[in-house]
N, C-alpha and C positions, 0 to 999 in steps of 0.2 A: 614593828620589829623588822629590821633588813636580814637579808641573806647573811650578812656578815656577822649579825649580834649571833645569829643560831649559829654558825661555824666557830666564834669565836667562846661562847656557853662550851661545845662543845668538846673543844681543843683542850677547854682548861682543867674540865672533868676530867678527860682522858688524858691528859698529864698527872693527874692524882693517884688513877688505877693504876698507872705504869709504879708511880713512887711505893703505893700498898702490895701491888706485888711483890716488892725489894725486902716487905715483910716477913713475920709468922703470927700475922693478925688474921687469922681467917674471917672471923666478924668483917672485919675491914674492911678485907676483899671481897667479901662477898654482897656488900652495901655500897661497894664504889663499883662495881662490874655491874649491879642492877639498876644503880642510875645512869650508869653512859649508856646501857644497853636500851634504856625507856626512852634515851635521844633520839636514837637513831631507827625505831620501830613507831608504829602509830600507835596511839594515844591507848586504843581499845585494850593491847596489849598491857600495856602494866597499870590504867586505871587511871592515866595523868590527864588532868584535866585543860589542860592548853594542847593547842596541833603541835606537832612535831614537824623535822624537815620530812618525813617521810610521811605524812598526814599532804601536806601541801602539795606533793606531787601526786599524791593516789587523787587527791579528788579533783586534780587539774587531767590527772590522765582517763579519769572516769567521764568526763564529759566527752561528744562527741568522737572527733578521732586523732583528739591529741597522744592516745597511746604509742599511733604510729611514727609521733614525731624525730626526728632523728638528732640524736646530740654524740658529742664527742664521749668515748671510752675512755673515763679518767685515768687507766691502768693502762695505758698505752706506752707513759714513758718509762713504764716499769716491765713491760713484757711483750712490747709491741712484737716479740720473735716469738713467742707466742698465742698472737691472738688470728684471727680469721680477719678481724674488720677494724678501721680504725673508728667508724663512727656506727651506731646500732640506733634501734628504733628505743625509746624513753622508757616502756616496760620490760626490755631486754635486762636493764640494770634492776630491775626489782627479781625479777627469776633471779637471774645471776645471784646475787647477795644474799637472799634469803634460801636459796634452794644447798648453797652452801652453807648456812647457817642447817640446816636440818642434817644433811648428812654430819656434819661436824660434832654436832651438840649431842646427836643421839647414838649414830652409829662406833665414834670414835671416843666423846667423852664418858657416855652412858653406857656403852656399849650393848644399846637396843635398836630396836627396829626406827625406822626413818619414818616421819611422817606419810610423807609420799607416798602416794598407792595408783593403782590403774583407775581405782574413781575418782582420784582429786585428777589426774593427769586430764581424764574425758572433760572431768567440767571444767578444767581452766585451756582445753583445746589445742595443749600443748603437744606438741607432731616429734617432740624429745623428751628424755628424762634425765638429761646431763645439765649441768649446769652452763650450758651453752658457749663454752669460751672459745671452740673449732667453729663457729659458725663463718660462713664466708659472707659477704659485704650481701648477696643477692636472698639468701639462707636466713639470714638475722630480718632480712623484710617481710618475707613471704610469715616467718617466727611469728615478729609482731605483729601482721595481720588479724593473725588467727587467733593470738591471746585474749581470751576473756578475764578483761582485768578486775572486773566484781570476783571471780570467782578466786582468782591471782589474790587479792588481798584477805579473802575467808584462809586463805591456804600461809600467808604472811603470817597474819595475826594466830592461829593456830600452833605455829612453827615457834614463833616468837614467845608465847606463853608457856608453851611444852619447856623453851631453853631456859627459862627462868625455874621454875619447877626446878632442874636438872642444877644450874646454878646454883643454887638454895644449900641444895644436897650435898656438892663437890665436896673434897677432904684436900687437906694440905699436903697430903700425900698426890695426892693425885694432879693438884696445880704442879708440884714439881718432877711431875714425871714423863717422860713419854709411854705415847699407850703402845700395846702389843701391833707387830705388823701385820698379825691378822685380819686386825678390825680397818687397818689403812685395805687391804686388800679386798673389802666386802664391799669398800664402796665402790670399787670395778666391777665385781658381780652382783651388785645392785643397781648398776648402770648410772651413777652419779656421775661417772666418768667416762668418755669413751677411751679407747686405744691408741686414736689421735694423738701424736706429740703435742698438740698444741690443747692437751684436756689433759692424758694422761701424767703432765709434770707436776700438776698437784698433788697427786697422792705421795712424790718425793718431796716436796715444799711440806707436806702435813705433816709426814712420814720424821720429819725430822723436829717437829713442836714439841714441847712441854703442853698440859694443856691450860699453864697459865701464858704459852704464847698464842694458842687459840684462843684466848680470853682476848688479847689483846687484838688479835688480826680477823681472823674468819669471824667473831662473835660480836667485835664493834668496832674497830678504825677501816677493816675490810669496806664494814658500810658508807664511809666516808670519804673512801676514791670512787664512788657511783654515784652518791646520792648529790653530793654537788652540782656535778656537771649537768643532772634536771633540773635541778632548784635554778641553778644557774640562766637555762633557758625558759625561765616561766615568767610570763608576764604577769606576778600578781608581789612579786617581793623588789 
């Protein structure tokens, strides 16, 4: 299978969740959001028995010090005015996407505690607790030095499982609704976000979802402007 069959799997699933969302199929919805969502997570996560794109790059970035490798920020031509760097070290984009995924799924959809804790932080050697989009070009290095990416993917697939769970559960009400600005606000004083322009404009991008637009963006095509541009640099597809 090439890079292109899994992007192209990919693209046509998430063309179906966009069309079931236009529903009041809740089954529906919630059977097409759990299979784009098993794409774009590793395998362990939903039980699927073939690698995923995000299988391919955890165990290209698990060997030696491919973690450090440095690829293009797919989400540059979309916010290059807010980002620190244009190109980041390979494991940047897995923090990045999944650590948005946890605050998303828990603190704004569930409106519960974030996986996140000061003991996943210690094992995975992570020097922030924001989803790193302020980072500057020298900041994103020193980043991925330090990331322990074994401990980075226990903290993945955790995140990943929890949002299913939470997925499972959603209400049709609740797909068409925006959540309370309070729970947008927790994630600043839960420190998902720093006060950085170039961090704190998420919580106005959140701020303004339904969360069957979080279904669509922060939950799975979000994973689809990062995950590329590894797959893209790996010499095995």
């Amino acid at each position: 299978m090439t890079s292109q069959d899994l992007y192209a799997a990919i693209h046509k699933e998430y063309e179906q969740l966009k069309s079931v969302l236009q529903t009041n199929n809740l089954d529906a919805i919630i059977e097409q959001t759990l299979k784009v969502h098993a794409m774009v997570h590793p395998k362990a996560v939903s039980g699927a028995k073939q690698d995923t794109i995000a299988d391919y790059v955890l165990s290209y970035m698990l060997k030696k010090d491919n973690k450090t490798k440095l690829v293009p920020r797919m989400d540059c031509s979309v916010d290059l005015n807010w980002a620190g760097t244009e190109k980041v070290p390979m494991c940047w984009h897995f923090w990045h996407i999944y650590r948005i995924e946890d605050l998303v799924s828990n603190i704004l959809i569930a409106d519960a505690p974030q996986i996140f804790s000061d003991e996943i932080q210690n094992k995975i050697n992570s020097p922030i607790t924001d989803t790193g989009n302020a980072l500057e070009f020298d900041e994103a290095i020193e980043f991925g030095k330090r990331l322990n990416v074994a401990a980075l993917k226990d903290y993945i697939i955790a995140v990943g499982k929890n949002t299913r769970k939470i997925i499972e559960n959603v209400t049709l009400e609740q797909i068409n609704s925006m959540v309370p600005e309070e729970r947008v606000m927790q994630i600043l004083r839960d420190g998902g976000v720093t006060t950085d322009v170039r961090s704190v404009w998420l919580l106005v991008y959140w701020g303004r979802l339904t969360v069957g637009g979080m279904i669509l963006t922060p939950l799975t095509d979000h994973h689809m402007m990062h995950l590329p541009p590894c797959l893209n640099h790996l010499p095995i597809l």
